[in-house]
C-alpha positions as CSV (number, residue, x, y, z in Angstrom):
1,X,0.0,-3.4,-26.1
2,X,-1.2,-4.0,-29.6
3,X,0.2,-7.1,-32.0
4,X,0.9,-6.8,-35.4
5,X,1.2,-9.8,-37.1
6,X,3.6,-11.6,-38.9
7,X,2.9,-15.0,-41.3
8,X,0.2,-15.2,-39.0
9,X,2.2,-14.4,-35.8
10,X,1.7,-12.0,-33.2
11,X,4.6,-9.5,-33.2
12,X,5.7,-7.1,-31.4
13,X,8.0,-4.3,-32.1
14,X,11.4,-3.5,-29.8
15,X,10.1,0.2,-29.3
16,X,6.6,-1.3,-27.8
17,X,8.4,-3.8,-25.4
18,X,11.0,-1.0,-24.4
19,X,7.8,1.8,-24.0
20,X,5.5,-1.2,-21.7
21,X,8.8,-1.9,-19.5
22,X,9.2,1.5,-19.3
23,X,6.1,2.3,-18.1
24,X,5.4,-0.6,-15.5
25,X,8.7,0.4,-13.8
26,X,8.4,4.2,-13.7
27,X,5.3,3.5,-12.0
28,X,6.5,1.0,-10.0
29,X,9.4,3.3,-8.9
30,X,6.8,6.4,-8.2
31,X,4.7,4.0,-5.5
32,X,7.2,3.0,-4.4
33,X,9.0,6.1,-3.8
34,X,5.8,7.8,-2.6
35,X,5.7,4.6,0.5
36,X,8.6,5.5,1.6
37,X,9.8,9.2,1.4
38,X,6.1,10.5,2.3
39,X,6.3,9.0,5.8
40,X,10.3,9.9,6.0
41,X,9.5,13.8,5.3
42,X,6.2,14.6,5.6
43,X,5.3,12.2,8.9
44,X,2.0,14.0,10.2
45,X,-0.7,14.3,10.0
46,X,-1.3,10.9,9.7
47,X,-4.3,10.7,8.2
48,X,-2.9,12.5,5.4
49,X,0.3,10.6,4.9
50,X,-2.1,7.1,5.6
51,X,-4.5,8.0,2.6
52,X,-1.6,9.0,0.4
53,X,0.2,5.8,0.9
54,X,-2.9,4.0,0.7
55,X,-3.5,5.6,-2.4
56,X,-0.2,4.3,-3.5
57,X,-1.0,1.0,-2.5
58,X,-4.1,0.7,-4.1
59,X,-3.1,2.0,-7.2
60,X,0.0,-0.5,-7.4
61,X,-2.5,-3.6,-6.4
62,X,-4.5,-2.2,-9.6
63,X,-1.8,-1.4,-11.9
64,X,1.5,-3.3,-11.0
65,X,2.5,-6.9,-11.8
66,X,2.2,-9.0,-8.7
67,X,6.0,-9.4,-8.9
68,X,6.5,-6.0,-8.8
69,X,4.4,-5.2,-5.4
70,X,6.7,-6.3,-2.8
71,X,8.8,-2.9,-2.4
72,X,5.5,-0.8,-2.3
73,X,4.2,-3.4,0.4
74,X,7.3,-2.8,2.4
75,X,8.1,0.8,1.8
76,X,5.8,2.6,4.0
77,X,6.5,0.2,7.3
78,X,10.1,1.7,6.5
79,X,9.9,5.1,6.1
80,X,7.9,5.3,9.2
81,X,10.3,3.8,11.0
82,X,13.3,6.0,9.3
83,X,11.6,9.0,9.9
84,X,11.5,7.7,14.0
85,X,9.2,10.7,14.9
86,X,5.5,9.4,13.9
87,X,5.1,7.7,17.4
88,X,7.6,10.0,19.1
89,X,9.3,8.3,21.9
90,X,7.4,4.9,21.1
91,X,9.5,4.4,17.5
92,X,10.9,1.9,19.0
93,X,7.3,-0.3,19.5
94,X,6.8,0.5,16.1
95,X,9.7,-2.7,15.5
96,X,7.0,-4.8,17.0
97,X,4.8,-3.7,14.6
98,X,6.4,-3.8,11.0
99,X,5.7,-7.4,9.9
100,X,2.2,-6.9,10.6
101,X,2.0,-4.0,8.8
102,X,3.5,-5.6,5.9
103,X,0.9,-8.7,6.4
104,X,-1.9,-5.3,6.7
105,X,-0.4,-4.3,3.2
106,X,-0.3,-7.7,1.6
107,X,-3.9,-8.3,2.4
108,X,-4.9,-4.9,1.5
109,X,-3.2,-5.0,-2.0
110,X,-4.5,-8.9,-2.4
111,X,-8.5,-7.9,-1.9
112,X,-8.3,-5.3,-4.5
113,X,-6.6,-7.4,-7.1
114,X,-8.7,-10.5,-6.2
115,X,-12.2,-9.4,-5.7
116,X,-13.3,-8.3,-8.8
117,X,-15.9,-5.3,-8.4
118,X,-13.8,-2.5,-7.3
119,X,-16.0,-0.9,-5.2
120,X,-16.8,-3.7,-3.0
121,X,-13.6,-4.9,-2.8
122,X,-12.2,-2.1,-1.2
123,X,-14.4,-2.4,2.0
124,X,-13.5,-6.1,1.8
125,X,-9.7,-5.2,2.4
126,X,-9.7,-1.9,4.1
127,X,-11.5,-3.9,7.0
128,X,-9.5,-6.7,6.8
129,X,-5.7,-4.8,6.8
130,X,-7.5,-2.5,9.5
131,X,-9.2,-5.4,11.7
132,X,-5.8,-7.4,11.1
133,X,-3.8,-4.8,12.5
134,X,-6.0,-3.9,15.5
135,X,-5.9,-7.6,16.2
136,X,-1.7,-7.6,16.4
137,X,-1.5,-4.3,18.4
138,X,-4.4,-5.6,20.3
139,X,-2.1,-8.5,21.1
140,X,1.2,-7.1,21.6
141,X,-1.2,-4.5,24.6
142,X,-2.4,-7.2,25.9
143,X,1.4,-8.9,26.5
144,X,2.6,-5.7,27.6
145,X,4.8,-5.2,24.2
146,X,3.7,-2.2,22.7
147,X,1.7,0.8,24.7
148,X,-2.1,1.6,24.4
149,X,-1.6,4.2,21.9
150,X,-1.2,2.0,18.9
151,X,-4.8,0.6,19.4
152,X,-6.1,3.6,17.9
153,X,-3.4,4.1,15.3
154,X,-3.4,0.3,14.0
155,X,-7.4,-0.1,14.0
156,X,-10.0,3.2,13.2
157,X,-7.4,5.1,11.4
158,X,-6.2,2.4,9.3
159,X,-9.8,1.7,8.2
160,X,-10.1,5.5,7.5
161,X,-7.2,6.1,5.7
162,X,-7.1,3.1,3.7
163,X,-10.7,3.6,3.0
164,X,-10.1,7.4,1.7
165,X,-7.0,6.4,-0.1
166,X,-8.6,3.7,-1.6
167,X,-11.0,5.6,-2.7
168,X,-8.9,8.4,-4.4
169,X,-7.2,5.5,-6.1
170,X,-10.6,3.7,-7.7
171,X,-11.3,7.2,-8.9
172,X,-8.1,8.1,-10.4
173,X,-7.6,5.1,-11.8
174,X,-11.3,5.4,-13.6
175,X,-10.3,9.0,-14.9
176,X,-6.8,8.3,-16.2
């Protein structure tokens, strides 16, 4: 936003405040909608839909207000879970699953925004949502909650989806 001034002032005009409002919130409305309804309709493969939503993530974490990040962080979790077909007849372990995928989120939105050189910190937090998650599923195995299968789904493609999607997001974020 640029300031005019005013007796010395900075001022701002009603059109630039209404334009900036507008834009923070259309984008905050596209992630957010992207987190959610990809999963719901698309579903597989999920390495595609996981480096989309990643994307998403990423580019909110870059671009959003922290205020504003809470409903992409959630979304996904969500419209996996609407969708009930991504882990077939295990859907229902997926409940087990949701707050630590909002925790894998959180962290992988709060490296990027934290660490300041982009193209570190995306390692940084695509490990640690990836290694966090393993960790929960790992867990929940171990206690006889959830089955096997979410060991792979919760650690190496995690990593490689929020690793690619991270990526696309550094590099369309550079370009536009």
């Amino acid at each position: 936003m640029q300031y005019a001034y005013k007796k010395g002032k900075p001022f701002i005009s009603k059109k630039e405040v209404v334009n900036e409002f507008l834009k923070e919130n259309i984008e905050l409305v596209v992630y957010s909608t992207i987190c959610f309804f990809l999963p719901l309709f698309l579903g597989h493969p999920q390495f595609l839909v996981g480096t989309i939503v990643n994307t998403s993530l990423v580019l909110a974490a870059l671009r959003l207000k922290t205020k504003q990040l809470l409903p992409v962080i959630i979304m996904p979790a969500l419209g996996v879970l609407s969708r009930g077909l991504l882990f077939g007849p295990f859907t229902i372990y997926l409940l087990y699953m949701i707050p630590f995928i909002w925790i894998g989120n959180t962290l992988l939105v709060y490296f990027v925004r934290k660490i300041n050189k982009k193209f570190v910190s995306l390692p940084v937090a695509a490990i640690t949502k990836s290694a966090f998650l393993f960790s929960a599923a790992f867990v929940l195995v171990k206690l006889s909650i959830i089955p096997v299968i979410f060991l792979a789904a919760m650690g190496p493609v995690q990593l490689l989806t929020a690793l690619s999607g991270g990526t696309l997001a550094l590099i369309g974020n550079k370009l536009f």
